[in-house]
N, C-alpha and C positions, 0 to 999 in steps of 0.2 A: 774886721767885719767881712770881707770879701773872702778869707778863707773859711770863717764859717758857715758863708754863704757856698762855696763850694763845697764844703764837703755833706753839707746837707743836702745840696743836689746831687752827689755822687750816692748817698745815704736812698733818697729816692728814686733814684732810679738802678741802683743794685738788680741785678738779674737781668734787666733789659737787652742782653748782650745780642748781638747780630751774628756772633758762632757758634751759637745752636747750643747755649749756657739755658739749662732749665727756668724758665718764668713761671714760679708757683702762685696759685690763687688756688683758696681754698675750695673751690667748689670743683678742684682739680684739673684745670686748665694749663696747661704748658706751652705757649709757643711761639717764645724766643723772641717777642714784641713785635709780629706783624699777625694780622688776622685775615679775616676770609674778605673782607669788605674793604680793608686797606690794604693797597699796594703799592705804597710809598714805602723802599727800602731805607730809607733816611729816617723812618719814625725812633724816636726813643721810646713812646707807650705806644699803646694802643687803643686805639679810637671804636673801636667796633661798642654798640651797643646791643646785641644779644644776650641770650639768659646765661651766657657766659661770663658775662658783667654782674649780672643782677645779685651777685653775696652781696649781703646785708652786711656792712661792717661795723654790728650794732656792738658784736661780740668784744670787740676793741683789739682785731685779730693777733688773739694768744696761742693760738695753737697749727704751730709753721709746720708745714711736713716730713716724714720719714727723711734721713738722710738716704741718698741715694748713689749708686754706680754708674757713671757711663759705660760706654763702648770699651775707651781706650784705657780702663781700670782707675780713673779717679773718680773722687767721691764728693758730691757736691754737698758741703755741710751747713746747715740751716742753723740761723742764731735763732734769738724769741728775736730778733730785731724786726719791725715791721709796719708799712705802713699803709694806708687807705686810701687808693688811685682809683679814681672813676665807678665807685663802692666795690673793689676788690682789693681785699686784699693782698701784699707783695711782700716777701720776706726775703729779708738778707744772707748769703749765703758766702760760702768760700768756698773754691774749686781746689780741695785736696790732690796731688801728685803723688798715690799711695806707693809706697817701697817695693814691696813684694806681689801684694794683689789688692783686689775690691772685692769683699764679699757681699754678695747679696743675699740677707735675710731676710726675715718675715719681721718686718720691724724696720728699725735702721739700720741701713748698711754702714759695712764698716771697714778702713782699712786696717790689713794685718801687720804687726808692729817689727815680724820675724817670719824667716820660712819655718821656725818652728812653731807659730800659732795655730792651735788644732792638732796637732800631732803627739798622740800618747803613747809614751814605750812603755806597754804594761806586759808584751810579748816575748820573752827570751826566746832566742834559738835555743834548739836541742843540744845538748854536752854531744861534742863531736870529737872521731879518735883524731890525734894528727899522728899519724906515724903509728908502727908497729906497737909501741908502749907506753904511746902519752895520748893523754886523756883532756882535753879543754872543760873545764866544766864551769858554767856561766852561773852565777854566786845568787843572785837573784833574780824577780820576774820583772821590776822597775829599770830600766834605761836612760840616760837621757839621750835631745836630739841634739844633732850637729849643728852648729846655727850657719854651718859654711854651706851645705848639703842638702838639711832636711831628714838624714838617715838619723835611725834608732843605734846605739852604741849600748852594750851591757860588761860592768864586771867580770872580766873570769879568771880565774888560776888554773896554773898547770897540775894534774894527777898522773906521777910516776904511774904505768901497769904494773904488778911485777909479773903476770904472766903476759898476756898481751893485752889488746884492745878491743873489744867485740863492737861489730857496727849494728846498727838495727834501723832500719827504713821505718822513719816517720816516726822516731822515737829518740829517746836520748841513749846516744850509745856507752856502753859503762867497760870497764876493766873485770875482766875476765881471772 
């Protein structure tokens, strides 16, 4: 009994963090369980009674918000988990430690899974000479990316010259 008594008050008061961990209510309030009226750094909620309180949590608050990015590229990610503190509602969240980055969309943000997320090798480089007689010619315009790196890699084969190799600036240079 006393552990489902605590994790139910750990359940309600989720968000309420004192290091500056996002406190969402819907009517779009954030901030981090102290308010303009209370300055008691000790609060777990928040006591203010303003029209910052005043959502109605007639709704049965289903609709948590946007996931989002901090500063230091984690992503603060929102369950439907939530519940109805002083008629606002408070959702449950997890503070993600994104790998590579946090993106910030129009939507929900999100972390990237790889430094290759976003990145399309649809680009080949130009066939370039190496040498007096050999010719690089890159096979197609699809690449993949390096997942060490980030860089675009393409296919290519070697083409003997049999006379030489002619260069062309900003263009694919070919066997002469």
């Amino acid at each position: 009994m006393k552990t489902v008594l605590l994790v139910m008050a750990l359940v309600l008061f989720a968000g309420c963090a004192e290091d500056g961990s996002p406190l969402f209510e819907e009517d779009g309030g954030a901030d981090g369980g102290d308010s303009d009226s209370d300055t008691d750094s000790d609060s777990d909620t928040d006591t203010d009674t303003d029209e910052e309180y005043d959502t109605d949590c007639a709704d049965g608050c289903t609709d948590p918000p946007p996931d989002t990015c901090d500063e230091e590229g984690n992503l603060f990610q929102y369950s439907g988990a939530s519940s109805c503190i002083e008629n606002a509602c408070e959702y449950e969240y997890e503070t993600v430690a994104c790998g590579y980055d946090c993106v910030e969309v129009s939507g929900d943000d999100y972390c990237m899974d790889s430094i290759c997320d976003g990145v399309v090798c649809d680009e080949r480089p130009d066939d370039e000479c190496y040498g007096a007689y050999v010719l690089v010619v890159y096979i197609n315009n699809m690449g993949t990316c390096d997942p060490d790196t980030g860089e675009c890699s393409y296919n290519w084969d070697w083409e003997n010259c049999p006379d030489e190799c002619i260069v062309v600036s900003g263009a694919d240079d070919y066997c002469g």
